[in-house]
Backbone as CSV, one residue per row, in Angstrom:
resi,resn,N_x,N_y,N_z,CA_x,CA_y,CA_z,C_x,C_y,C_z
1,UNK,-11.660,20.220,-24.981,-12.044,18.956,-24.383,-10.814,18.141,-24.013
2,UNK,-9.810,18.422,-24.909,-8.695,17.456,-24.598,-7.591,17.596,-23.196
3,UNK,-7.863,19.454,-22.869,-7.196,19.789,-22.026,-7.996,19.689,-20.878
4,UNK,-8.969,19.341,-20.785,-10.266,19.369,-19.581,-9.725,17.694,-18.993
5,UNK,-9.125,16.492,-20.181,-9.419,15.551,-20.049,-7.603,15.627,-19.253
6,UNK,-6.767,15.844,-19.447,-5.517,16.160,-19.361,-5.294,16.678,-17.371
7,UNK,-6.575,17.467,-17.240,-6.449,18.289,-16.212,-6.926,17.027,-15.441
8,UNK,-7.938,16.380,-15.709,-8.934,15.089,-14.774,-7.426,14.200,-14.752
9,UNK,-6.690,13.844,-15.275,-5.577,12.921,-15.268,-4.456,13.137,-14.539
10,UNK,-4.265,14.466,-14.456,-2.943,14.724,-13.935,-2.334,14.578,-12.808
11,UNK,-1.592,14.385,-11.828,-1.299,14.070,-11.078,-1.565,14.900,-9.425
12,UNK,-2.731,14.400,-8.505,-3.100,15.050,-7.399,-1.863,14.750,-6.434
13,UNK,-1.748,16.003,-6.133,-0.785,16.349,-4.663,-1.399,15.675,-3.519
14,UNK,-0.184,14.645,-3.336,-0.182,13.756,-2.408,0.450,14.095,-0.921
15,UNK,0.133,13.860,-0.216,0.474,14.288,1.248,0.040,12.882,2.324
16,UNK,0.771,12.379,3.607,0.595,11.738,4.249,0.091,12.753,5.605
17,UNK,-1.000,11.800,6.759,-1.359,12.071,7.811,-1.628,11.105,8.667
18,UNK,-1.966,11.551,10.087,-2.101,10.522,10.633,-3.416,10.080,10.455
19,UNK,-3.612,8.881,10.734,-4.750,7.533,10.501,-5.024,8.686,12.148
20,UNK,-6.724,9.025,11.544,-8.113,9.243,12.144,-8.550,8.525,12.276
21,UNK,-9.796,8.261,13.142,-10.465,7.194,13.763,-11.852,7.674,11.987
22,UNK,-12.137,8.205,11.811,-12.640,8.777,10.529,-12.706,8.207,9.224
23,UNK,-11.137,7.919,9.872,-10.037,7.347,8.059,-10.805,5.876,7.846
24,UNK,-10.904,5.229,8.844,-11.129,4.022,9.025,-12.169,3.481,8.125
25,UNK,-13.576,4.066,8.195,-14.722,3.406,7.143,-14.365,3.264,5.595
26,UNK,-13.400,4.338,5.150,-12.897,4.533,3.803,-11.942,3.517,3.397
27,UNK,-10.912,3.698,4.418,-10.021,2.347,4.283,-10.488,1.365,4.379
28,UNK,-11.213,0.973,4.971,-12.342,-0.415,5.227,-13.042,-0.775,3.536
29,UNK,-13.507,0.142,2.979,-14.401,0.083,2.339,-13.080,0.150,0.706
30,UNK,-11.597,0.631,0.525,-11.114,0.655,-0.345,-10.227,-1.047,-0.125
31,UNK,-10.304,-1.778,1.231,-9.502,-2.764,1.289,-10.748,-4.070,1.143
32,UNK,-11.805,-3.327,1.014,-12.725,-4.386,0.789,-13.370,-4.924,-0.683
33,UNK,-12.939,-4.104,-1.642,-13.166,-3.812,-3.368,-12.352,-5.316,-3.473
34,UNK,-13.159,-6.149,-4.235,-12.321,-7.304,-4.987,-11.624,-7.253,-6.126
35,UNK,-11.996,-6.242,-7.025,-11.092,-6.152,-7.503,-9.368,-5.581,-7.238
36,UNK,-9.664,-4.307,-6.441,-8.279,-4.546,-5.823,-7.090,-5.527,-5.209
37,UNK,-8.524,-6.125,-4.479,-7.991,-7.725,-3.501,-7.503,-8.569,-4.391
38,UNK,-7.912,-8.384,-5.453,-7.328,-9.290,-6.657,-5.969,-9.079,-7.275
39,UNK,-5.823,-7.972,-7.275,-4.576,-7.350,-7.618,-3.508,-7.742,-6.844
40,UNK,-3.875,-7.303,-5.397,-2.637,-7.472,-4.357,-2.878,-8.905,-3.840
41,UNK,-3.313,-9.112,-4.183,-3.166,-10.804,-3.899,-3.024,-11.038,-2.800
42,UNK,-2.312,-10.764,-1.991,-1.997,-11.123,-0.072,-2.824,-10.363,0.321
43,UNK,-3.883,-10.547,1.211,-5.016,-10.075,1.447,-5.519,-10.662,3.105
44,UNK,-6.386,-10.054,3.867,-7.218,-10.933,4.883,-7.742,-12.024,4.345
45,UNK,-8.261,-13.096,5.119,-8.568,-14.133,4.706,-10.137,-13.400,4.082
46,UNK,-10.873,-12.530,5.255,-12.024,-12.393,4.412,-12.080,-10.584,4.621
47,UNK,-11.696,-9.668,3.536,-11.514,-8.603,3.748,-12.769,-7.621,3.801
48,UNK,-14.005,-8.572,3.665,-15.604,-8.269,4.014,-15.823,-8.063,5.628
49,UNK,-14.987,-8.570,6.020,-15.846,-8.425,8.015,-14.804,-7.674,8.296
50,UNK,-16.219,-6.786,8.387,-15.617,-5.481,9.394,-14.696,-5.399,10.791
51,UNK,-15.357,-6.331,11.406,-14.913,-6.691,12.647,-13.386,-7.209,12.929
52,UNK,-13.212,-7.761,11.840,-12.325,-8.656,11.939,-11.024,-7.317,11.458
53,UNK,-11.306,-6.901,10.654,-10.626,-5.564,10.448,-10.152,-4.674,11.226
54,UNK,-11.438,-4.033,12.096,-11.244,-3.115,13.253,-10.575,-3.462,14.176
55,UNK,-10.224,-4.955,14.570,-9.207,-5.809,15.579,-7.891,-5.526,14.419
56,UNK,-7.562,-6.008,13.283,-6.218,-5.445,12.739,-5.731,-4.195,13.505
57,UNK,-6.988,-3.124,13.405,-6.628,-1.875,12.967,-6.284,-1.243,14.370
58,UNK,-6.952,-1.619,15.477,-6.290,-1.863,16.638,-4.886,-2.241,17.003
59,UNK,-5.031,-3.279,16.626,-3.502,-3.207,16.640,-2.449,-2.970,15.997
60,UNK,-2.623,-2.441,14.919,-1.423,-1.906,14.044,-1.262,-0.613,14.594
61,UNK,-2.339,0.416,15.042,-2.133,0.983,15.696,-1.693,1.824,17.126
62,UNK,-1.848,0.763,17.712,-1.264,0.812,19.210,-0.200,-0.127,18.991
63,UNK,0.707,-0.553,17.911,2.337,-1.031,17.392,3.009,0.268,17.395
64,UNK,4.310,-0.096,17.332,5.249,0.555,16.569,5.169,0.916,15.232
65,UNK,4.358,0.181,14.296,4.030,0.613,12.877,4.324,2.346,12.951
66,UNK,4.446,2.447,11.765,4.603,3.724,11.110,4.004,3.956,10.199
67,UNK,2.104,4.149,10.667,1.234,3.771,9.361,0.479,5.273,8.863
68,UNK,0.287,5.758,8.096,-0.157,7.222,7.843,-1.687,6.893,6.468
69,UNK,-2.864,8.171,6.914,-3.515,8.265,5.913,-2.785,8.627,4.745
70,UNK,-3.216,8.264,3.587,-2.470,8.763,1.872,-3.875,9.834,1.507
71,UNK,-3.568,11.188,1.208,-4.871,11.868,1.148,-3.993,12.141,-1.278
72,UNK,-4.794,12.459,-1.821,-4.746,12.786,-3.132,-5.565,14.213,-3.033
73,UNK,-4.827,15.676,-3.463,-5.866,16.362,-3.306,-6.842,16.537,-2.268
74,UNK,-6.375,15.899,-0.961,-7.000,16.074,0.374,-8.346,15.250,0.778
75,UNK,-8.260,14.049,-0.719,-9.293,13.155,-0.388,-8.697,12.094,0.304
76,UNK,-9.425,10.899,1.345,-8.068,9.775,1.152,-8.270,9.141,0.509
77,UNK,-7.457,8.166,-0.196,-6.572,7.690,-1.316,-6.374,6.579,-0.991
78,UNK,-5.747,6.336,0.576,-5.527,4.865,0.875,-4.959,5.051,2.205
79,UNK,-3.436,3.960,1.844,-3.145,4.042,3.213,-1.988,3.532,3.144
80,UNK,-0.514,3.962,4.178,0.660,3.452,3.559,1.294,2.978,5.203
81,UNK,2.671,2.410,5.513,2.970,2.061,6.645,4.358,1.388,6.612
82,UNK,4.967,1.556,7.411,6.072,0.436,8.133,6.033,0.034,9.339
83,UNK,6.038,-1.757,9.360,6.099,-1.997,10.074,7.030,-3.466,10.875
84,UNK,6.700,-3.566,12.155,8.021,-5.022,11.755,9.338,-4.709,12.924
85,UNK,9.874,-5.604,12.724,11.463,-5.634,13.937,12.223,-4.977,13.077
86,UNK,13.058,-4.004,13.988,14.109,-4.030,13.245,15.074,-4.802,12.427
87,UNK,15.691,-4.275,11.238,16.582,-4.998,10.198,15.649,-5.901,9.379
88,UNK,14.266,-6.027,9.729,12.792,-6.409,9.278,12.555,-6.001,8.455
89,UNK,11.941,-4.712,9.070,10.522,-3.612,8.725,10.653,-3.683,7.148
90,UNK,9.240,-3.629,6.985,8.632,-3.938,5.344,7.824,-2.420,5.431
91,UNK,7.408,-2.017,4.004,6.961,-1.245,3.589,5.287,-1.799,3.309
92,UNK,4.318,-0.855,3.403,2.954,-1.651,2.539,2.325,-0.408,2.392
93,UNK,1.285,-0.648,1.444,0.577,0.594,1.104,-0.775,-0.067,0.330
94,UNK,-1.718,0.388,0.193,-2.942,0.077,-0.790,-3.706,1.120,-1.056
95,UNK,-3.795,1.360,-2.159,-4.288,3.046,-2.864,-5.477,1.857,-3.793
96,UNK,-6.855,2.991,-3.449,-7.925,3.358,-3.733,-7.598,2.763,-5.229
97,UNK,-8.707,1.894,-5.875,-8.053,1.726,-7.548,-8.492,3.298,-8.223
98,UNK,-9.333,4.182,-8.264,-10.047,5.135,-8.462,-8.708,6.071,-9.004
99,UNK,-7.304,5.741,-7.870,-5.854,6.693,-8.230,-5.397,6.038,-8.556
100,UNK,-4.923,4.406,-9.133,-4.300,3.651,-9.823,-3.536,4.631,-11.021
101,UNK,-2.250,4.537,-11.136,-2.116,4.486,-12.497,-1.500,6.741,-12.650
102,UNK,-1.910,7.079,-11.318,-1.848,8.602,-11.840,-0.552,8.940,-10.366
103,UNK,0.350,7.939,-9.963,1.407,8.576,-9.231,0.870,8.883,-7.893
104,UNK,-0.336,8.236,-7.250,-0.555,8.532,-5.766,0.646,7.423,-5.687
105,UNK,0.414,6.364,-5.653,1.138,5.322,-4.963,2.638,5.723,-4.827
106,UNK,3.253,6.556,-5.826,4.791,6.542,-5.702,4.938,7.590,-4.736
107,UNK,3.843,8.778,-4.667,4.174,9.897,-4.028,4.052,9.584,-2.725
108,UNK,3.060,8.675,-2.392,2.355,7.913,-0.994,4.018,7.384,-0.246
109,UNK,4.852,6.467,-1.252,5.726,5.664,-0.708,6.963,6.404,-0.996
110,UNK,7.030,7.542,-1.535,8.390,8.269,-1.296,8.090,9.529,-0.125
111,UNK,7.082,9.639,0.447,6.923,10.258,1.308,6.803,9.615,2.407
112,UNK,6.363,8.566,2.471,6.957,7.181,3.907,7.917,7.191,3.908
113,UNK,8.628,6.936,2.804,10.341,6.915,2.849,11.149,7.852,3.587
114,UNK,10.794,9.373,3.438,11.184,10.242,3.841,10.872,10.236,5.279
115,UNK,9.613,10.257,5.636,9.284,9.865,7.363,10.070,8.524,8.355
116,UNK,10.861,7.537,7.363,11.178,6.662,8.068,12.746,6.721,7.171
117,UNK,13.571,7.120,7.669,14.944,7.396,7.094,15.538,5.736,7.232
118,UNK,15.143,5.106,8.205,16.069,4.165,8.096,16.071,2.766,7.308
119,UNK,17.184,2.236,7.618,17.085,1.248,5.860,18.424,0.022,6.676
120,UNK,17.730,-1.423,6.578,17.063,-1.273,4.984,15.354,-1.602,5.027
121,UNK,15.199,-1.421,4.344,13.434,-1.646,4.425,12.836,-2.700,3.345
122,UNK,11.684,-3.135,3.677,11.976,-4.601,2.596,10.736,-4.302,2.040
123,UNK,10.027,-4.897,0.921,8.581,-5.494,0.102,8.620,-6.260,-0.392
124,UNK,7.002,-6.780,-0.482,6.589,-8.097,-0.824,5.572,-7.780,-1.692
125,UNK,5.398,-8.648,-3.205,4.343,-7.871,-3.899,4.075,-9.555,-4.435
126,UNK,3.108,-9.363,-5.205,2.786,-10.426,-5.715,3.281,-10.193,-7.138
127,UNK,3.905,-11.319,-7.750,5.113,-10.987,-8.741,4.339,-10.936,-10.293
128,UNK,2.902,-10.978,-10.274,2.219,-10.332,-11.620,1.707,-9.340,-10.810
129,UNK,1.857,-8.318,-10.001,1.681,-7.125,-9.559,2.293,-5.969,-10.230
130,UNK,2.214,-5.542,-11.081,3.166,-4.946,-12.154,2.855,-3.566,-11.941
131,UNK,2.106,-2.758,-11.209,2.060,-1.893,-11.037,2.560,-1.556,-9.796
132,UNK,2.231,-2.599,-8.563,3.305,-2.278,-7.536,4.716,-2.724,-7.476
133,UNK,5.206,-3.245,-8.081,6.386,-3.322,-8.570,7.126,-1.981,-9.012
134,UNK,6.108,-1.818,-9.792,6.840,-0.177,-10.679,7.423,0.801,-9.644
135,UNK,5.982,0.814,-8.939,6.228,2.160,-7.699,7.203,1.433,-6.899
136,UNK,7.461,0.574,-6.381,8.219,-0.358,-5.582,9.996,0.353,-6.568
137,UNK,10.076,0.125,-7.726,11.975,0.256,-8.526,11.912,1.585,-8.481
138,UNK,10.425,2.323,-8.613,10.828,3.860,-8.863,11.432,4.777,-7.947
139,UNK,11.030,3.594,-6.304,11.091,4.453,-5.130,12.816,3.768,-4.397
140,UNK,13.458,3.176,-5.762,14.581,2.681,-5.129,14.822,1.025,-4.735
141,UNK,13.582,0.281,-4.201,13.683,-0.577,-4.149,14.337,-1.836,-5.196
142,UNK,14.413,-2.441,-4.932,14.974,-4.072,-5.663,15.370,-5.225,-5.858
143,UNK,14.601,-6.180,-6.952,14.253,-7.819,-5.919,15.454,-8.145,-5.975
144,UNK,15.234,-8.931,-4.612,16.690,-10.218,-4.292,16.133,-11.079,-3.591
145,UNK,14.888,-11.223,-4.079,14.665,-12.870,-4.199,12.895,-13.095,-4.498
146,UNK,12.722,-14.416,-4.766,11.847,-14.944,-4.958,10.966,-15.596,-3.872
147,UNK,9.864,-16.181,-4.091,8.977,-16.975,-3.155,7.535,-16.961,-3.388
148,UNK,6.651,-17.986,-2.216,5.681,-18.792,-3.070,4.892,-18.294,-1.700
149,UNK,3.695,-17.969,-1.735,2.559,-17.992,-0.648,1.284,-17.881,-0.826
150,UNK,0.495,-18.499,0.249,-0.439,-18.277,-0.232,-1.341,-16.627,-0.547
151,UNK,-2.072,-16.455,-1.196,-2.694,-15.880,-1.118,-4.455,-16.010,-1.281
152,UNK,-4.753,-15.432,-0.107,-5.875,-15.051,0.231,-6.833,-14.594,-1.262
153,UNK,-6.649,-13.746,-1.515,-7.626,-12.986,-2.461,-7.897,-13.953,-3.949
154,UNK,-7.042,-14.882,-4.181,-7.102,-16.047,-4.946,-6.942,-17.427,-4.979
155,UNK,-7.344,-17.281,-3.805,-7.256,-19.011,-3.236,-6.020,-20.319,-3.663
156,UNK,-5.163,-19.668,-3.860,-4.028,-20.310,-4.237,-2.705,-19.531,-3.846
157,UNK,-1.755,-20.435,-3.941,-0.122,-20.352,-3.855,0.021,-19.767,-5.064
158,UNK,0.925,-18.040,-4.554,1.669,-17.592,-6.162,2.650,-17.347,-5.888
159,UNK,3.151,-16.770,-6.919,4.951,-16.143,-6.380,4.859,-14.902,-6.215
160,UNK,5.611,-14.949,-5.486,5.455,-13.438,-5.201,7.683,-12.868,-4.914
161,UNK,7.775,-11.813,-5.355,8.944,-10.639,-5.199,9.116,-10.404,-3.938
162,UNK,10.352,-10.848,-3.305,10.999,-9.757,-2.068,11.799,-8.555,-3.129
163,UNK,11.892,-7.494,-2.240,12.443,-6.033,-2.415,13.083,-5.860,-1.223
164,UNK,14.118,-4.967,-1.981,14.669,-4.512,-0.698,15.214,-2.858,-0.961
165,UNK,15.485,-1.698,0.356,15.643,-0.629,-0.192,16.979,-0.596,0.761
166,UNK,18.053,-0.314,0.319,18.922,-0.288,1.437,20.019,0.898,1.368
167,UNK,19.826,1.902,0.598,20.384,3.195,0.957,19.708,4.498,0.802
């Protein structure tokens, strides 16, 4: 039983692809969980309308972004990206809570990393975000500086971490 429970835990092989028109209801439906929204704190104002989404998703996609499905084991998982002006470009990602905690997120964002060689590249987390933080130092990144915004998903001003990755 213990090794059955060991095997359910262990870490699914992560791989990036491109964002399907497919991908979309899943991602919709993992950026719409409040409890996640709670977590990441910077959020749509209302991450319930669809509509309002599918206009994002439009245009992040016909950008320059550099945004890819996150599949776990060939399910998707989430969704990761760079995007932004040069000497800009930020990193973002939001994984499914379902893979919280089992290494999608680091594998998700060291494999963006690898697709986008150049640097420096920046993040923004919300600074009791302690799990994206983690994946954020593991993948190299590191804060140099502070700041206050609002966020959406809690109706208030928090602080939140700049990152930066620059070699």
């Amino acid at each position: 039983m213990a090794a059955d429970m060991a095997a359910d835990m262990a870490a699914p092989a992560v791989m990036l692809r491109e964002v399907a028109d497919s991908d979309l209801p899943v991602i919709f439906r993992h950026m719409s969980d409040p409890e996640s929204n709670q977590v990441a704190a910077f959020t749509s104002k209302d991450p319930t309308d669809r509509a309002a989404f599918d206009a994002h998703w439009a245009r992040i996609r016909a950008s320059d972004a550099v945004i890819r499905t996150v599949l776990a084991d060939g399910d998707i998982a989430g969704h990761a990206a760079v995007y932004g002006p040069p000497q800009e470009r930020e990193v973002t990602y939001f994984i499914d809570r379902a893979y919280w905690g089992r290494g999608v997120a680091t594998g998700a964002l060291r494999a963006l990393l690898e697709l986008v060689p150049e640097r420096p590249l920046f993040a923004r987390a919300a600074a009791d975000n302690t799990g994206s933080l983690r994946v954020l130092e593991k993948c190299g990144f590191t804060v140099t500086g502070h700041d206050r915004g609002f966020a959406n998903a809690r109706g208030t001003e928090i602080d939140e971490l700049v990152l930066a990755l620059t070699g």
